[in-house]
N, C-alpha and C positions, 0 to 999 in steps of 0.2 A: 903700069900700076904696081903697084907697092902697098904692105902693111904699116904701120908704123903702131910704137906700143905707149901711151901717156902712163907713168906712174901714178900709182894713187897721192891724194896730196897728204898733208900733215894729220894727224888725226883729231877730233874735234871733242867738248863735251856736253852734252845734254843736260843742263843743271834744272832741274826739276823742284821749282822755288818758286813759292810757296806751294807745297802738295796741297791741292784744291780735292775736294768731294768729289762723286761718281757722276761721270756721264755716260747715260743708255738711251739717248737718242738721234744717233749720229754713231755710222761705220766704227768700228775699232780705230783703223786709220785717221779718222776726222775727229776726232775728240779734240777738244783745246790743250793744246800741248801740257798744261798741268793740272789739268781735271785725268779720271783716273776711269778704268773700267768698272772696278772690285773694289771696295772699301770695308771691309766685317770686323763688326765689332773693334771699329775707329770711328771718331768725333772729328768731323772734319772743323778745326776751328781756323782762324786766319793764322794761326803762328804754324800751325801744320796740321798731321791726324794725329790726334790722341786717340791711343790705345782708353776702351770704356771700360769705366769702375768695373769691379767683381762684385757679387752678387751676394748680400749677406741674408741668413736666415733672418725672418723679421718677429715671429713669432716663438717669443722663448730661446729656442734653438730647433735645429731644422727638422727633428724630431716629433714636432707640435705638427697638426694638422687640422684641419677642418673637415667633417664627415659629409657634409655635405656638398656634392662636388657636381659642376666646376661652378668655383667663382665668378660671381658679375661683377666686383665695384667698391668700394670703400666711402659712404655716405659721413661725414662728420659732423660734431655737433656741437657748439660750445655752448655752455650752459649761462646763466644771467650769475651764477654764482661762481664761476669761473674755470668752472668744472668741465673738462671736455670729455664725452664719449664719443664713438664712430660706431658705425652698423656697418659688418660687411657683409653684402648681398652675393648668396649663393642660389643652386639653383630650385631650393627646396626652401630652407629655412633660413632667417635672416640672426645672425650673433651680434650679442655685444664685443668688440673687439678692441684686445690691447696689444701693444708689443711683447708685453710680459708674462703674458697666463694663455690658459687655453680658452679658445674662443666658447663664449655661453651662446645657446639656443636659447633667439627669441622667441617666444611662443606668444601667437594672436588665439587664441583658442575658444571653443562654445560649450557646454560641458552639461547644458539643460536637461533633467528628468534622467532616466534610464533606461540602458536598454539590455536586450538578450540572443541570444544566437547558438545553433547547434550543428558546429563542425562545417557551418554552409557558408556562402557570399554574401548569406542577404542578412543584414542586421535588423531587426525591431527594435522600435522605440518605445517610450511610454511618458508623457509630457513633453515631450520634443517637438521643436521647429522648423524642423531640416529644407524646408523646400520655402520657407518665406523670405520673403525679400530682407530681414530684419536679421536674420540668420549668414546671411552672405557666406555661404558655405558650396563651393563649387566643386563639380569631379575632380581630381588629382588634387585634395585634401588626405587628411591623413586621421584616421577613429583607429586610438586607443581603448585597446580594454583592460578596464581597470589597471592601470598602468603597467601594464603589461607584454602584451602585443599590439602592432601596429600593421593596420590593412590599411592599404590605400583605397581611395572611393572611386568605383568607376561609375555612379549616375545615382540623383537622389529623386528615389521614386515620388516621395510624397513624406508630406509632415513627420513620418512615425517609419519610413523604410528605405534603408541604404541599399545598395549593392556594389559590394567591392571587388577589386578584381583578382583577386583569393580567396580561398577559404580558409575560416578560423580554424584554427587548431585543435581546438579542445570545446565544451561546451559551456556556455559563458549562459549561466539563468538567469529569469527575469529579478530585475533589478540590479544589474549588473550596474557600477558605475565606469564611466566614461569621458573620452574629452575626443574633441577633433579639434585640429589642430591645421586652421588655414595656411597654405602654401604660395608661394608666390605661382605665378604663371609665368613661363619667359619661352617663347621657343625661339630657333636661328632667324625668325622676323621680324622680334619682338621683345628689347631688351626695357629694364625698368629704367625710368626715368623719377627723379627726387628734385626734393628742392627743401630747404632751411628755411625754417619763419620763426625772425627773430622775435627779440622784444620779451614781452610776457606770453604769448603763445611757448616759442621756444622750442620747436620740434621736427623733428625730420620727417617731411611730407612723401609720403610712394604713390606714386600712378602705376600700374602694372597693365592697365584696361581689361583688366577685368572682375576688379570690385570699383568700387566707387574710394576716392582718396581716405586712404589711413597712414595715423602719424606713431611716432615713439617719442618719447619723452625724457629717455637716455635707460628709462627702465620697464615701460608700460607698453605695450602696440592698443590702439582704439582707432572707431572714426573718425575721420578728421572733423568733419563737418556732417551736422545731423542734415542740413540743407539739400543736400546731394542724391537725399535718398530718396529725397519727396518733388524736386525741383525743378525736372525736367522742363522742357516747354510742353507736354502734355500732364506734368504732375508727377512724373514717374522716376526713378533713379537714371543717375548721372556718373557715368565709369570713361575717366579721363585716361588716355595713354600718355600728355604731357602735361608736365605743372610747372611753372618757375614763380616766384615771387619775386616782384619787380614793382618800382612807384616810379619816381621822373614827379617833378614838381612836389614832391611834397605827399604825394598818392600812391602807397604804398597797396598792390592788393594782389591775391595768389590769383595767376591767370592758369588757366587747362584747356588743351584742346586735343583736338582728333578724338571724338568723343561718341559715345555709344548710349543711346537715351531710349528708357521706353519700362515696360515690362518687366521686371527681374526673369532674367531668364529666358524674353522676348525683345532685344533690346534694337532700336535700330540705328544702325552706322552714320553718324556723321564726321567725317573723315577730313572735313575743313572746317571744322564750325571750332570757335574761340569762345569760353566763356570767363568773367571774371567776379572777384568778390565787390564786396563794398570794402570800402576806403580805411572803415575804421574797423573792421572785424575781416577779418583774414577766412574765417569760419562760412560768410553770411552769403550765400550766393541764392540770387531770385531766380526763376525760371524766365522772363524776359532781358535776362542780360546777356547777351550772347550776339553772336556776329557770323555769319556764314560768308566765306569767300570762295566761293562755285567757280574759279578762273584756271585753277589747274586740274589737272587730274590724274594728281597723284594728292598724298595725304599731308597731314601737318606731320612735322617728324621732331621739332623741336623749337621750342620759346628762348628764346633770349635776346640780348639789351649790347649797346653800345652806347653809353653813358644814359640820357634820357630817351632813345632813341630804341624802340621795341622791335626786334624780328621776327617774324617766320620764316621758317625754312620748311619747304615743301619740299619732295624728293629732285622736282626740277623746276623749282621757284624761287624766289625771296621777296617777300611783303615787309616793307618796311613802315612802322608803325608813329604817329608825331601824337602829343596830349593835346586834349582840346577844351574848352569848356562847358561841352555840352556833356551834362551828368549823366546822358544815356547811353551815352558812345566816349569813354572818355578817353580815348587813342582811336583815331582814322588812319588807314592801311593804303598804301599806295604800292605796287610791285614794282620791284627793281626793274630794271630796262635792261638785262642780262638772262636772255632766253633758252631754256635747258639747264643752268646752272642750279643747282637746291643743292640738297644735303642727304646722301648716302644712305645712312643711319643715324640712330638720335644720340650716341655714344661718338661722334665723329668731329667732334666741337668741340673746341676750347678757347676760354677767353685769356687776353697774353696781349701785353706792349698795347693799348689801348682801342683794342680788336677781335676779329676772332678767327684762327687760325679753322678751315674744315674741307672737308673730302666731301667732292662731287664726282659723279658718276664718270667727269673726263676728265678732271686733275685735281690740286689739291691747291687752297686759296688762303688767302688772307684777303679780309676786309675790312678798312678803318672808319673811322667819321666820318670819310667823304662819299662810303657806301655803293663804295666802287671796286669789286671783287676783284684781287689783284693774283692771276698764277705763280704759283713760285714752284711746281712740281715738274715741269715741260721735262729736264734731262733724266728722271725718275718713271716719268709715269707709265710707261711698259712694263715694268716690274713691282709697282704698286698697286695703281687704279684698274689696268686692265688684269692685272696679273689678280687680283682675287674676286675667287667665286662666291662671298657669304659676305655682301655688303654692308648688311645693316651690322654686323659683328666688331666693323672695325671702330677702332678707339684714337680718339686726338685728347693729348696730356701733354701738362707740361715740365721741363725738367730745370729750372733755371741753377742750379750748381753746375750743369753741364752745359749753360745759355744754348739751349737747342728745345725745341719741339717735338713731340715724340707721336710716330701713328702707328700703331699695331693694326698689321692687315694679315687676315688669313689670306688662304691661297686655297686650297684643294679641298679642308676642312674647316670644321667651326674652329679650331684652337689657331689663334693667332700665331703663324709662321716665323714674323719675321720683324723687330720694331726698327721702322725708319725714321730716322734723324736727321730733323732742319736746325742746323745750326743759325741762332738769328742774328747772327754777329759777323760771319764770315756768308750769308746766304747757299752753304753747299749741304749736299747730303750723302749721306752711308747711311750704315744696317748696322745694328745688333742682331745676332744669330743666337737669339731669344723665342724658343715658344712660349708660351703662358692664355689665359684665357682671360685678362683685362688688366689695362694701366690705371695708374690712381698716382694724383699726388695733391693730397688732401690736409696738405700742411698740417699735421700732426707734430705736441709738441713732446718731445720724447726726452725733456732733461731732467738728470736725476740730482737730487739733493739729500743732506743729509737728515731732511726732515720728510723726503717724501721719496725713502731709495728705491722703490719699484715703481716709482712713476703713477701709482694709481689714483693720486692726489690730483694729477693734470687728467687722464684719461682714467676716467671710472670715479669711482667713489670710495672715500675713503683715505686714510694716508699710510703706506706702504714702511715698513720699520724691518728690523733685523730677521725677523722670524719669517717675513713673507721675501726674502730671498731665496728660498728653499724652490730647487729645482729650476730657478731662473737665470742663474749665470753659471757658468763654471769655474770662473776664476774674474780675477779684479781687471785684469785685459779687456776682459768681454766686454764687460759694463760702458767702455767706453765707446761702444756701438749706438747707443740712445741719446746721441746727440744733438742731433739735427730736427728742424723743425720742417724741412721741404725735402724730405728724399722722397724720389721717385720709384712706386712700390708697384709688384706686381703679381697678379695671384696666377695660380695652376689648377689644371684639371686634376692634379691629386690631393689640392686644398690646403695648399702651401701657400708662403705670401712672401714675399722675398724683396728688400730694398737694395738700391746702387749705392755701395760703399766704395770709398777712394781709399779705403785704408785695407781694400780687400785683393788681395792678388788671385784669389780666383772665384768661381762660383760654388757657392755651398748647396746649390741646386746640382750639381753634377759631380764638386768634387775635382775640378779641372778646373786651368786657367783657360781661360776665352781664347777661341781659336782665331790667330791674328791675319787676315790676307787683304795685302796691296796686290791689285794686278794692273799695268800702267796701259795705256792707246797703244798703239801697234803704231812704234815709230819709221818711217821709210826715209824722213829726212828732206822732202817732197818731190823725190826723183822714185817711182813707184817701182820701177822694174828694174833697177840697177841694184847686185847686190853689194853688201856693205856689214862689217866685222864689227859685232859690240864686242870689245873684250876687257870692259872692268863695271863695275858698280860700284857705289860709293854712298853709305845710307849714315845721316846727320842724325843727331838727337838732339832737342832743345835743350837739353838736361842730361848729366850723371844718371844713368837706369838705378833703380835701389839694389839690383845684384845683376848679374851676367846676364846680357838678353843675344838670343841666336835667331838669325833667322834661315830657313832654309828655300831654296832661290834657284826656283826653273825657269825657261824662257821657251818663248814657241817661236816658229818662223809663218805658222800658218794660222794667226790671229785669235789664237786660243786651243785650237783641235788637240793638237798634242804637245804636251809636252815635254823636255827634257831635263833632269835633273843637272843643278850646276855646282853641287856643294852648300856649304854651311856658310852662312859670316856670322861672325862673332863679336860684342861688343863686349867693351869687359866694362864694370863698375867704376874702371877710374877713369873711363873714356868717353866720348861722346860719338864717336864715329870710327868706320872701320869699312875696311873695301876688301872686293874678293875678284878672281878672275875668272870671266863666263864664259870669253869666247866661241861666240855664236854669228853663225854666218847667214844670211837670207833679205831677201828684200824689203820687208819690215819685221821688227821683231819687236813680241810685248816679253815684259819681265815678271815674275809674282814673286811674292813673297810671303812668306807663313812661317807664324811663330806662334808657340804653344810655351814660350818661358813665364815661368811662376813669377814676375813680379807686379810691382804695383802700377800704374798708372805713366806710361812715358809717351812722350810726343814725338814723332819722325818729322823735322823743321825740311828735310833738304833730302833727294836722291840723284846721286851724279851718273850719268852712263857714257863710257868711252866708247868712242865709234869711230873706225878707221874705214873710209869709201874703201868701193877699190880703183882700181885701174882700168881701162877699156883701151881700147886695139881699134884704129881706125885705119879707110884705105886712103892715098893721095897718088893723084896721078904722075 
């Protein structure tokens, strides 16, 4: 018996074309050879991954804040005279919001009779109505005195006495004047939901569930509807947590449901019941118009439509709704045949390409006219759907400058960790390594002209001229940020609002360009325990970078655990690609790559990796 030695053969290359989006559900090893482990803050499109826009200050400059913190949502509103304002929903008070100025405090506010107080919690009234149904004035509202101070209310005892959960400061005598000043409700269960009624209504609708529906006007907050207060099905107010406005045939009318009816202040839950208006008054809702669906048991979480075709989504339902001609029921509900599937939270939907993209409790769907919920998350959803603990929080928007889908899912806290990106053109997904606490992309139109240079003519009221520049650009550069009518915007827990700029090389939220990482499957070559020598890399761009882009380039032998530094590669400005030497030895090896270079927006089309087997030493008799 005898040794004998085979040399290794030629060495081969691993072209890695088209760089596909992230795979996590499948070994390191078993990934599809050009799907990717890591993808951050890359657009996986089908020409490759683009590096994601930079993040531009949206409000003024990044300086602007909002006091009331954190952010829910960006409601728009276009007006019948052509006027657009937007409300953004924070967690206290709701602003009128522009690109250009600092956000104004909407104020819903009750300000009847007077009252007094000395240094204590407990305020007096003196023609006041604090505790009647007509008042809608609930704990965690907010009593000014005399424009002055501001206590918040922890319980109203009756007609004529508050008690807040501080005490005044100073001694406020009878006759003191006053305002309280209604607050939204939202906790991490219970995000607001809105809805637009156009026409001559004209107004942005809130459900909060826990007043009865009130609207804005782009300048006023009131009741929406007097009906609501009196209408229940025993006579008694009606406090809706969802609203959409929706017709199909010709039959426009506001529907609300998951709905709390009874008693101000005694109300009781009905958690599937759907009610809706009449036909020709948006306002007009009777106490027998209403629908209870007792088939699941979880709650209604959100109304909406795919063309004439009406949804509910339960938390593990979907009731799919057709028009019919009986004026008492004028949509009949049938449940989809897709058991356990609903909808997360009521923030978790978006309508997009003739559907509607949303997160269920075990992945994330699209569903079109055929009303047949289709997965598109299976190689994600360890890292999205299970990975976050604060379901109802998470947010589905859409970005179509970047043809992708966008979900913001917390993980550990309320503030959204992490926005994952469905590319709907190439079907893959990556991550922006974005916190914030809600996406929005609420087609706002941001162009400015020489008759309307602050834009306040499209958004707000009024027409914007030389003098209302003042503190809103820095220079004529700037100005050219208010271009765009669909950028994809997102607000912070420190009441910032920040949109995706292509013309931004890095985030003005941080200050820093976007932290770039490829890390590829853990190549073995399909001989698992033989080892084998990577010693090049070879990284394409679709495009000239707009200035020097470097990445720097580890690799592991042991599918992530550790690993080791390989140097820099370098791409210069007049080049498109560039290769470096890693020479790394092991039975599979993955590669990463990170780059923190300041420039704009470039695509990685191709990565090559050099791989020389080795040799083996067999026995012959």
């Amino acid at each position: 018996m005898a040794n004998y030695w085979t040399p290794p053969a030629g060495g081969q290359d691993i072209t890695i074309r088209p760089l596909k989006g992230m795979q996590r559900n499948a070994p390191p090893e078993a990934l599809e050879d050009t799907r990717c482990w890591t993808a951050q803050n890359l657009i996986a499109t089908p020409e490759g991954l683009r590096r994601r826009p930079g993040l531009d200050a949206y409000m003024a400059n990044s300086s602007v804040t909002a006091s009331h913190t954190p952010l829910y949502g960006i409601a728009p509103l276009w007006k019948t005279d052509g006027i657009q304002s937007a409300l953004l929903l924070s967690a206290k008070y709701p602003y009128a919001f522009t690109a250009y100025a600092e956000p104004d405090d909407q104020i819903w506010k009750y300000s009847t009779g007077t009252v007094y107080c000395h240094t204590s919690t407990v305020v007096v009234g003196s023609g006041t109505a604090w505790a009647t149904q007509a008042s809608l004035i609930l704990p965690g509202d907010y009593l000014v005195l005399s424009a002055t101070q501001t206590l918040k209310i922890s319980t109203i005892d009756s007609n004529g006495q508050i008690t807040c959960t501080s005490a005044a400061s100073s001694n406020w005598t009878t006759g003191t004047t006053y305002q309280i000043n209604r607050a939204f409700t939202i906790t991490n269960d219970t995000l607001i939901d809105y809805a637009v009624i156009p026409a001559a209504t004209n107004k942005v609708v809130i459900a909060d569930g826990a007043r009865p529906l009130y609207s804005w006007n782009g300048t006023t907050f009131t009741n929406f509807a007097a009906s609501l207060l009196s209408n229940g099905s025993g006579g008694e107010v009606v406090i809706p947590r969802c609203v959409h406005y929706f017709g199909g045939s010709g039959s426009d009318r506001c529907w609300i449901a998951n709905i709390k009816e009874g008693t101000w202040g005694s109300e009781v839950y009905y958690k599937q019941r759907l009610r809706w208006s009449s036909p020709t008054d948006p306002t007009d809702f009777t106490s027998t118009d209403y629908l209870d669906l007792p088939y699941s048991s979880s709650e209604i979480k959100r109304i909406s439509n795919i063309g004439n075709v009406m949804l509910l989504f339960f938390e593990d339902a979907i009731f799919y709704g057709r028009a019919t001609n009986d004026p008492d029921l004028p949509y009949a509900f049938n449940q989809l045949g897709v058991e356990g599937i609903g909808l997360v939270g009521s923030r978790a939907v978006t309508s997009y390409l003739g559907g509607l993209f949303f997160v269920s409790a075990d992945n994330v769907y699209f569903i079109g006219s055929d009303l047949n919920p289709t997965p598109i998350g299976d190689v994600v959803v360890e890292t999205t759907v299970k990975a976050c603990e604060y379901p109802e929080l998470i947010y589905a928007t859409v970005d179509p400058k970047n043809d992708r889908v966008v979900f913001g899912f917390p993980e550990d806290s309320e503030e959204i960790a992490k926005i994952w990106s469905y590319n709907y053109r190439s079907k893959e997904w990556s991550y922006d390594d974005v916190s914030c606490s809600f996406l929005a992309n609420p087609l706002l139109d941001l162009g400015l002209t020489w008759n309307d240079l602050t834009s306040t003519g499209i958004l707000g009221t009024g027409n914007g001229d030389w003098a209302g520049l003042d503190n809103v650009f820095d220079s004529w550069a700037s100005m050219d940020s208010g271009t765009d009518t669909n950028k994809l915007l997102l607000g912070t827990n420190l009441g910032k609002v920040f949109a995706y700029s292509d013309e931004r090389s890095d985030d003005a939220s941080s200050g820093n360009p976007p932290t770039v990482v490829f890390e590829s499957k853990a190549y073995d070559l399909g001989v698992a325990n033989i080892d084998k020598t990577f010693s090049k890399i070879t990284v394409k761009l679709k495009a000239r970078p707009s200035s020097a882009l470097s990445f720097v380039i580890h690799t592991s032998v042991d599918t992530g655990n550790t690993w080791r530094s390989k140097g820099t590669l370098s791409i210069a400005s007049d080049k498109r690609e560039a290769h470096k030497t890693i020479k790394t030895t092991g039975s599979s090896v993955k590669v990463r790559l990170t780059s923190t270079s300041d420039v704009t927006p470039y695509t990685i089309s191709e990565v090559v990796l050099r791989v020389i087997p080795r040799g083996s030493e067999k026995t012959y008799d």
